[in-house]
VEXVEXTI-946914 format. One line per field, with one value per residue: residue in one letter; chain; x, y, z of N, C-alpha, C, O in turn. Coordinates in Angstrom, 3 decimals. Example, Ala and Ser with C-alpha at 12.3 -4.5 7.8 and 13.67 -1.06 7.14 Angstrom:
% VEXVEXTI-946914
residu [A S]
chaine [A A]
nu [13.190 12.850]
nv [-5.690 -2.250]
nw [7.800 7.080]
cau [12.300 13.670]
cav [-4.500 -1.060]
caw [7.800 7.140]
cu [13.200 12.900]
cv [-3.300 0.030]
cw [7.800 7.870]
ou [14.236 13.409]
ov [-3.319 1.138]
ow [8.465 8.039]
END
This chain:
% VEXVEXTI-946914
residu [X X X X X X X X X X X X X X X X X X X X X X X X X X X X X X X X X X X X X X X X X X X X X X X X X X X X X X X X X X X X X X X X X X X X X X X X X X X X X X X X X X X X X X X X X X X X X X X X X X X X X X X X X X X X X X X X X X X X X X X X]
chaine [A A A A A A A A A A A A A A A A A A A A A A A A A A A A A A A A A A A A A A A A A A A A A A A A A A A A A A A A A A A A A A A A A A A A A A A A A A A A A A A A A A A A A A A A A A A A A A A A A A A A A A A A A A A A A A A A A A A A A A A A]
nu [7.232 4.758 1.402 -0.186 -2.833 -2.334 -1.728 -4.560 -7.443 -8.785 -11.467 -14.131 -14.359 -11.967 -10.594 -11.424 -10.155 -7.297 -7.039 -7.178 -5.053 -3.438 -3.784 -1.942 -2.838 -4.341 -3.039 -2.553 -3.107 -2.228 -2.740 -1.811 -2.921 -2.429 -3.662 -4.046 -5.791 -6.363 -6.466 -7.265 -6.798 -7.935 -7.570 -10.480 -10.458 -12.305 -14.875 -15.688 -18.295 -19.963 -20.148 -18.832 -16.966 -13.570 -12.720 -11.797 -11.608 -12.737 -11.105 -12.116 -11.007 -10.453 -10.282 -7.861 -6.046 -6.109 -4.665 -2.324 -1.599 -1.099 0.893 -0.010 0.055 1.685 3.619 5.071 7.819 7.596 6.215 6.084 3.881 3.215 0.394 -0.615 0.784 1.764 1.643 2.842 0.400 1.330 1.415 2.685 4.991 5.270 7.812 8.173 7.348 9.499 9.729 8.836 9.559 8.270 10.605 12.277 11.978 14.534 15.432 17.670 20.594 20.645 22.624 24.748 24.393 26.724 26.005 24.434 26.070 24.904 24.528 25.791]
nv [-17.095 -15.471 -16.436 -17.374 -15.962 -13.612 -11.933 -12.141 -10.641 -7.936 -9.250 -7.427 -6.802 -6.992 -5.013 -2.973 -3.314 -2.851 -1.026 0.839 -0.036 0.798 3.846 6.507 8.140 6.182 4.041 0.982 -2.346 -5.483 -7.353 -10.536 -12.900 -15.003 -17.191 -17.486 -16.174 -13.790 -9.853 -7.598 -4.072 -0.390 3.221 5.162 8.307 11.117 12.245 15.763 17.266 14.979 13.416 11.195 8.048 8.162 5.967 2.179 0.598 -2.457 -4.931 -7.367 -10.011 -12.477 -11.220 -9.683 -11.428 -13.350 -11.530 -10.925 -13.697 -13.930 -11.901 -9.155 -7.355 -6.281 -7.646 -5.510 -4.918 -6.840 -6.054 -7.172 -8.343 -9.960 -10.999 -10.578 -10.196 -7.437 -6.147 -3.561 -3.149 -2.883 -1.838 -3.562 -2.511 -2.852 -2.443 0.165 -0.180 -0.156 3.515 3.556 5.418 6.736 6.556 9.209 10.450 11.517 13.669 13.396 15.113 18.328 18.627 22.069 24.015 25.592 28.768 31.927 34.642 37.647 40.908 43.454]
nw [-0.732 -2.628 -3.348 -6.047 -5.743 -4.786 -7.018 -8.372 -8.536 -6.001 -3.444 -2.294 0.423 1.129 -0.581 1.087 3.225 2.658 2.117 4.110 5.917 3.709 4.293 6.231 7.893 9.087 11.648 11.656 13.672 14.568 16.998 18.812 20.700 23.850 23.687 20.951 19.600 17.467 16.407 14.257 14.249 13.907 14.975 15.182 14.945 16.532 15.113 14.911 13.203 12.840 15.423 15.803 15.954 18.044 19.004 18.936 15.777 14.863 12.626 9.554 10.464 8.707 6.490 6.565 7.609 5.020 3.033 4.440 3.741 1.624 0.819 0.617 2.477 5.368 8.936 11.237 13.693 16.577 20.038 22.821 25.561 28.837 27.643 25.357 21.876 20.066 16.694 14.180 11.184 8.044 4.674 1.964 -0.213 -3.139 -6.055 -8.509 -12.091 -14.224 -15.673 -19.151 -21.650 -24.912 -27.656 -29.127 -32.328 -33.933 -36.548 -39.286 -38.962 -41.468 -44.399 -44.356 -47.079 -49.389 -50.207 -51.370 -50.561 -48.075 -48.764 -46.333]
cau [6.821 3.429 0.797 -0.922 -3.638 -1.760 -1.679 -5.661 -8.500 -9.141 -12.631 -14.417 -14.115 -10.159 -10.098 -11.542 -9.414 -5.965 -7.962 -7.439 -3.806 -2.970 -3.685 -1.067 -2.978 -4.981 -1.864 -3.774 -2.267 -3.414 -3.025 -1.820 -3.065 -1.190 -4.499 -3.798 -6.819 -5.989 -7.620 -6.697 -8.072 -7.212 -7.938 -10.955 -10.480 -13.802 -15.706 -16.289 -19.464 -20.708 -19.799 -18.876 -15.495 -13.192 -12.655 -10.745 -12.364 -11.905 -11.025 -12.273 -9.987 -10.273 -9.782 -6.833 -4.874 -5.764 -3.861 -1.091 -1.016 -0.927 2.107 -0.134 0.361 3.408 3.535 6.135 8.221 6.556 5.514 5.605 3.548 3.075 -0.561 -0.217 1.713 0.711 2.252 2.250 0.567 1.858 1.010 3.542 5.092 6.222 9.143 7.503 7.611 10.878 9.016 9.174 9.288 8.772 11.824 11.600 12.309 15.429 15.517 18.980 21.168 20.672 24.015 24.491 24.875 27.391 25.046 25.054 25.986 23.872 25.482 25.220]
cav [-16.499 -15.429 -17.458 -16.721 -15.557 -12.386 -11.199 -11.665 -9.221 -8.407 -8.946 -5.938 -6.401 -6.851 -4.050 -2.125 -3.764 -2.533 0.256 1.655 -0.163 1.889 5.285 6.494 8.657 5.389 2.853 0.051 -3.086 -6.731 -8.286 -11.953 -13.280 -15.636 -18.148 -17.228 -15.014 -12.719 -9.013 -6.464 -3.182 0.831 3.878 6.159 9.861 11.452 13.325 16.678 17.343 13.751 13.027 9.494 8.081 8.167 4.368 1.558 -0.190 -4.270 -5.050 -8.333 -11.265 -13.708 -10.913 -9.755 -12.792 -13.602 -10.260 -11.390 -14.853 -13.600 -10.959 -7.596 -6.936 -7.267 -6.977 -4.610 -5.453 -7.356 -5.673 -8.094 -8.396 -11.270 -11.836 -10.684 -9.195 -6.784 -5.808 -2.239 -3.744 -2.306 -2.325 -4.269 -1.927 -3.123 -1.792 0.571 -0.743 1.300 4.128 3.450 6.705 6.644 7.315 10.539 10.316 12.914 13.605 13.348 16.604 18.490 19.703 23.062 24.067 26.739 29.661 33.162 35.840 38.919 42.026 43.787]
caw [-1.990 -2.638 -4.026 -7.387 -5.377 -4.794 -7.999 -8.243 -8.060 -4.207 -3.060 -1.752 1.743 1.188 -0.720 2.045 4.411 1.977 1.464 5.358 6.088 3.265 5.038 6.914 9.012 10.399 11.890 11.806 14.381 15.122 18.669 18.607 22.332 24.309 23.191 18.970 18.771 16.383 16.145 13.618 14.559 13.827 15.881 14.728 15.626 16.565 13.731 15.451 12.584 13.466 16.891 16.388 15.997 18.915 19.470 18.015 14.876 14.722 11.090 9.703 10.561 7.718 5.190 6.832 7.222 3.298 2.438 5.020 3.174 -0.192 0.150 -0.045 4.094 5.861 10.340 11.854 14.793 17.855 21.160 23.625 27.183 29.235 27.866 23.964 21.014 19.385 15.426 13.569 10.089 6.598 3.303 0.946 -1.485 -4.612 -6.895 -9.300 -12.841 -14.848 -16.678 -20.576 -22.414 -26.134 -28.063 -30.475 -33.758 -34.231 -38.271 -39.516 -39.785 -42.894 -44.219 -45.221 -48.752 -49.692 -50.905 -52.057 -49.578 -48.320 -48.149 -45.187]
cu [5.294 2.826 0.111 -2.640 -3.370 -1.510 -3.096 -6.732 -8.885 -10.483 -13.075 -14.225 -12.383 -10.065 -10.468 -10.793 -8.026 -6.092 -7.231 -6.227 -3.085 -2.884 -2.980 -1.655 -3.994 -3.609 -3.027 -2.779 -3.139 -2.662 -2.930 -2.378 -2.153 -2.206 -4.646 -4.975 -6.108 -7.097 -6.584 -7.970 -7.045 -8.197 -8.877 -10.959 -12.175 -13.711 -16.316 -17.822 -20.169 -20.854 -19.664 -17.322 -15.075 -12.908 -11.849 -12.100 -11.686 -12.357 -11.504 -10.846 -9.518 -9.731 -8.263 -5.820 -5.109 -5.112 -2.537 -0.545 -0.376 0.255 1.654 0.237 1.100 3.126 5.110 6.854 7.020 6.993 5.072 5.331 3.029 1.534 -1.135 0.914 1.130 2.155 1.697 1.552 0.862 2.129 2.045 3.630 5.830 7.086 7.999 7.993 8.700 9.292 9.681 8.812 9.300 9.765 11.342 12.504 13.568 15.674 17.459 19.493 20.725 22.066 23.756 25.161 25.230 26.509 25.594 24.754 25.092 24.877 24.719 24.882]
cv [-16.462 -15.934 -16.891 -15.961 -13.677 -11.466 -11.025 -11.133 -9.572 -8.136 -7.568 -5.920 -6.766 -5.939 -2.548 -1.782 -2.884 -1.007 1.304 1.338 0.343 3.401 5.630 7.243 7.326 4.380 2.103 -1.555 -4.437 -7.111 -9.719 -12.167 -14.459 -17.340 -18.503 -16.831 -13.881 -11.532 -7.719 -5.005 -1.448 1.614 5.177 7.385 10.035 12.759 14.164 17.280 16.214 13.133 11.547 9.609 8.142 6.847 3.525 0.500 -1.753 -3.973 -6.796 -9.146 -11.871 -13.235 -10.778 -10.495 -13.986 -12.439 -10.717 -12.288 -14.447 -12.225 -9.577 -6.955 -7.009 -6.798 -6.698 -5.388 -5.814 -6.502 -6.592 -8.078 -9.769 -11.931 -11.331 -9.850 -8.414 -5.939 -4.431 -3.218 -2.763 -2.552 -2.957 -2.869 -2.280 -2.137 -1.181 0.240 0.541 1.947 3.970 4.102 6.683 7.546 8.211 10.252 11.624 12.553 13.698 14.891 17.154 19.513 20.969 23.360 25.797 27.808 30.927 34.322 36.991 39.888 43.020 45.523]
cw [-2.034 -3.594 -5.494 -7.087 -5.189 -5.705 -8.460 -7.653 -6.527 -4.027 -2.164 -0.440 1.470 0.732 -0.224 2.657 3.885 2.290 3.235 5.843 5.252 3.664 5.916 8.024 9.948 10.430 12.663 12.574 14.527 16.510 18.358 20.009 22.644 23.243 21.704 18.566 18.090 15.881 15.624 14.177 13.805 15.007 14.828 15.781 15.900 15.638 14.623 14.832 12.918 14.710 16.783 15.739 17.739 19.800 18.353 17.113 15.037 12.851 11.218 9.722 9.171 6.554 5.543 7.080 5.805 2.841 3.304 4.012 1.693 -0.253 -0.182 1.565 4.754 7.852 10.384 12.831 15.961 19.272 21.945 25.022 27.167 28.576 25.887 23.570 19.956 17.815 15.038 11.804 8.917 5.199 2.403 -0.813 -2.877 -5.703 -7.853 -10.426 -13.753 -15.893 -18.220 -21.613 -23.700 -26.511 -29.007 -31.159 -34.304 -35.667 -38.350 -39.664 -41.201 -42.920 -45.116 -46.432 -48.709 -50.609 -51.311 -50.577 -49.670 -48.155 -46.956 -45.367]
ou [4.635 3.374 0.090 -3.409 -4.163 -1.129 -3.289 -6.952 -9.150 -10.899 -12.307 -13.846 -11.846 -9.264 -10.138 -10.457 -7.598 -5.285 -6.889 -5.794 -1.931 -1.912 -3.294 -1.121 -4.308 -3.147 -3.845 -1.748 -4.367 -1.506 -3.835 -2.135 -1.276 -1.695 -5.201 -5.350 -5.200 -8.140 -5.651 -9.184 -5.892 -9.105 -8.330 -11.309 -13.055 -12.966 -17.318 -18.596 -21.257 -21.755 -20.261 -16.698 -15.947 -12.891 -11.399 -13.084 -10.520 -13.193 -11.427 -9.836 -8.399 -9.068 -7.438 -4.685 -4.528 -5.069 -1.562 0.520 0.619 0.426 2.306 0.798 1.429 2.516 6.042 6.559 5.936 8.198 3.890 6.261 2.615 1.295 -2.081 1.681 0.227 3.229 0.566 2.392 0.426 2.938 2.135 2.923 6.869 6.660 6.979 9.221 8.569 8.366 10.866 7.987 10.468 9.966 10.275 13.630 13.236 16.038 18.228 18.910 20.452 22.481 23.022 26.301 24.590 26.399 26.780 23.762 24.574 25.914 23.523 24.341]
ov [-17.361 -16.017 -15.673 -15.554 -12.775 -10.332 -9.930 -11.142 -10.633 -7.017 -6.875 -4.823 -6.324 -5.299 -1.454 -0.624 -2.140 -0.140 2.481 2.332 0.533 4.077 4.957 7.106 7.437 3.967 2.304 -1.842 -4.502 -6.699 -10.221 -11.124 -14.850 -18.173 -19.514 -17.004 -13.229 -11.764 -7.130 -4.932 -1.424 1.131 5.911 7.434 9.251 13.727 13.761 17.744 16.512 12.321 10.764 10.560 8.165 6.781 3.932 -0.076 -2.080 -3.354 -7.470 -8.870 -11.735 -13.876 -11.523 -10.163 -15.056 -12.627 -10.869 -12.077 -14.735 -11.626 -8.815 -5.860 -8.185 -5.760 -7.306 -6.583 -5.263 -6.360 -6.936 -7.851 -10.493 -13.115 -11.931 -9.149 -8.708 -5.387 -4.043 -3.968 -1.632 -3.345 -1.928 -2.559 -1.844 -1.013 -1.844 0.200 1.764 1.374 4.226 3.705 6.595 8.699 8.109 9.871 12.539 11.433 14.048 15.729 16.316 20.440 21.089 23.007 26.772 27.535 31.144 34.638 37.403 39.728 43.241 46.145]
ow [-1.511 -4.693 -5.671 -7.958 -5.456 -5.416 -8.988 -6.442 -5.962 -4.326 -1.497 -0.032 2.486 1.413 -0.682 2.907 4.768 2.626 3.121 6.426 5.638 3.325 6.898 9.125 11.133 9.366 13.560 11.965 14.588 16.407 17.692 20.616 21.874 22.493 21.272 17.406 18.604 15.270 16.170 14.370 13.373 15.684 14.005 16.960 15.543 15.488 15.215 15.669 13.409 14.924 17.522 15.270 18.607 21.030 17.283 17.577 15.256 12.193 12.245 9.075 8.677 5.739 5.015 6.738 5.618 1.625 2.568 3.432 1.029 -1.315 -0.897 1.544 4.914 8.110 9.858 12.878 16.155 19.482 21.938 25.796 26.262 28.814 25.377 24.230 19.174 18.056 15.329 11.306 9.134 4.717 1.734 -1.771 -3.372 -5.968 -8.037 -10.352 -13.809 -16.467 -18.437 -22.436 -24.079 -26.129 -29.611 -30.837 -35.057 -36.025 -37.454 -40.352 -42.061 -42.224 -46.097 -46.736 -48.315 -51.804 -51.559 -49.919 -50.708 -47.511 -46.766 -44.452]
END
């Protein structure tokens, strides 16, 4: 169960960090080693207007395994070679809260009263 930390405000470099394992077009992965280094990273495309990009970003560590601890990050299945493992990571989605539509006020019937005919 996640700690009460998980429900408070995420410092700015975590909510960088959320910020980019939220994007689906970056799949962002950490690397356990056989030694328990631990390296989260994603893959930047290259910016054809900037020419940079085209390499893998390291994410910070410390934030990323406080978003693990706390229940906002979850790892995928393991990928295992003889010298690490490597996880897809993914954002923790929570149940969306039921939408609670105000009720409208429907006025009561009004009955009709026997009147005087039109002629046609």
């Amino acid at each position: 169960m996640p700690d009460a930390r998980s429900r408070a405000q995420l410092t700015a470099a975590e909510a960088d960090v959320l910020r980019i394992v939220c994007d689906a077009r970056r799949p962002v992965f950490v690397t356990v080693h056989t030694n328990g280094r631990r390296r989260y990273s994603y893959w930047r495309p290259l910016d054809s207007g900037t020419g940079k990009g085209g390499c893998y970003v390291a994410l910070p560590t410390q934030e990323c395994d406080q978003l693990h601890a706390a229940g906002r990050i979850t790892l995928g299945e393991p990928v295992t070679d003889p010298a690490k493992t490597t996880y897809r990571v993914s954002p923790v989605r929570t149940p969306a809260a039921p939408l609670r539509l105000p009720v409208a006020r429907v006025p009561a019937p009004v009955p009709l009263r026997a009147g005087r005919r039109r002629a046609a």
